[in-house]
C-alpha positions in Angstrom: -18.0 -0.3 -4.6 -17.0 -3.4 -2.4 -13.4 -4.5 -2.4 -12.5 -8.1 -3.6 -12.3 -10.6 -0.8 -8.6 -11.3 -1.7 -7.8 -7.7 -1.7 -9.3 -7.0 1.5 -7.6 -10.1 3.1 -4.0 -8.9 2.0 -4.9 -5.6 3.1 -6.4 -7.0 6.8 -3.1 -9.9 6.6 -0.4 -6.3 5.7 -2.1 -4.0 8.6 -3.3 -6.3 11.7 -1.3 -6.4 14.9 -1.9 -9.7 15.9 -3.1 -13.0 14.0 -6.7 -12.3 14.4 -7.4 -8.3 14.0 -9.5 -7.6 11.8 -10.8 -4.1 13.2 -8.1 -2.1 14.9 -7.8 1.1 13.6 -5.2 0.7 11.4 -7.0 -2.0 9.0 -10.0 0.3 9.4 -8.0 3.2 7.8 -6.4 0.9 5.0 -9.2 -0.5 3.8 -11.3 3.1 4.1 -8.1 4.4 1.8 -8.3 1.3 -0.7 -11.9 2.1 -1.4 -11.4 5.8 -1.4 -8.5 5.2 -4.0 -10.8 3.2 -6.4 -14.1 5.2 -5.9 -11.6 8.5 -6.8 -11.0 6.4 -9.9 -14.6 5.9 -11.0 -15.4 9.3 -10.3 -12.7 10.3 -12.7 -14.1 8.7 -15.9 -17.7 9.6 -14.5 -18.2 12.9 -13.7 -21.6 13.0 -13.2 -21.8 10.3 -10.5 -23.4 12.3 -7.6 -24.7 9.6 -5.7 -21.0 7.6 -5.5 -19.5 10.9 -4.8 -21.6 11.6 -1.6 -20.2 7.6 -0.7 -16.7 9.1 -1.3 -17.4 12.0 0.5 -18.7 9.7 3.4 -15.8 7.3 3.4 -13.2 10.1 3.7 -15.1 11.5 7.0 -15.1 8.6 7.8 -11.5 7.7 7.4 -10.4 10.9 8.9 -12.9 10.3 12.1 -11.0 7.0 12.9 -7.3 9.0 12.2 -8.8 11.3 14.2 -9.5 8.4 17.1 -6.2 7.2 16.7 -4.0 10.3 17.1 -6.1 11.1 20.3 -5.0 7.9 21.8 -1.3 6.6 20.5 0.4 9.3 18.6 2.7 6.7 17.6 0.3 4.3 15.9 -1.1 7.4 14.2 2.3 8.1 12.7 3.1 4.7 11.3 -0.6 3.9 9.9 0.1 7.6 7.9 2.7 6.6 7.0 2.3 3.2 5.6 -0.8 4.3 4.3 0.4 7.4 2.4 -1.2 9.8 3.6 -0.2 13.5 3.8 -0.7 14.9 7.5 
């Protein structure tokens, strides 16, 4: 399930550092979440959905690899992006 391209703008315009990012880590992980957020919602009137729970499934390792990425590098980032994010860690 693709994101709108309005949502993903305000998402990549909310989470970049500079004028230009579009792939730090921290816009990687929000938009990961956003998807995550609504595929957990379609999953919830659909139960029987395998194949969109193995993307959710993919999406969350995925999302926790890059988290994983950015606490190895700058705790600090790591913090804030969890933060802002809402994540529990």
């Amino acid at each position: 399930m693709a994101l709108a391209k309005e949502k993903k703008q305000s998402i990549i315009v909310e989470y970049a550092q500079s004028e230009k990012d579009t792939g730090s880590p921290e816009v990687q992980v929000a938009i990961l979440s956003t998807r995550i957020a609504e595929l957990q919602k379609h999953l919830r009137e659909h139960k029987n959905d395998i194949h969109s729970r193995r993307g959710l499934l993919m999406l969350v390792n995925k999302r926790r690899r890059i988290l994983a990425y950015l606490q190895r590098v700058d705790e600090t980032r790591y913090k804030s992006v969890i933060k802002k994010v809402g994540l529990s860690k």
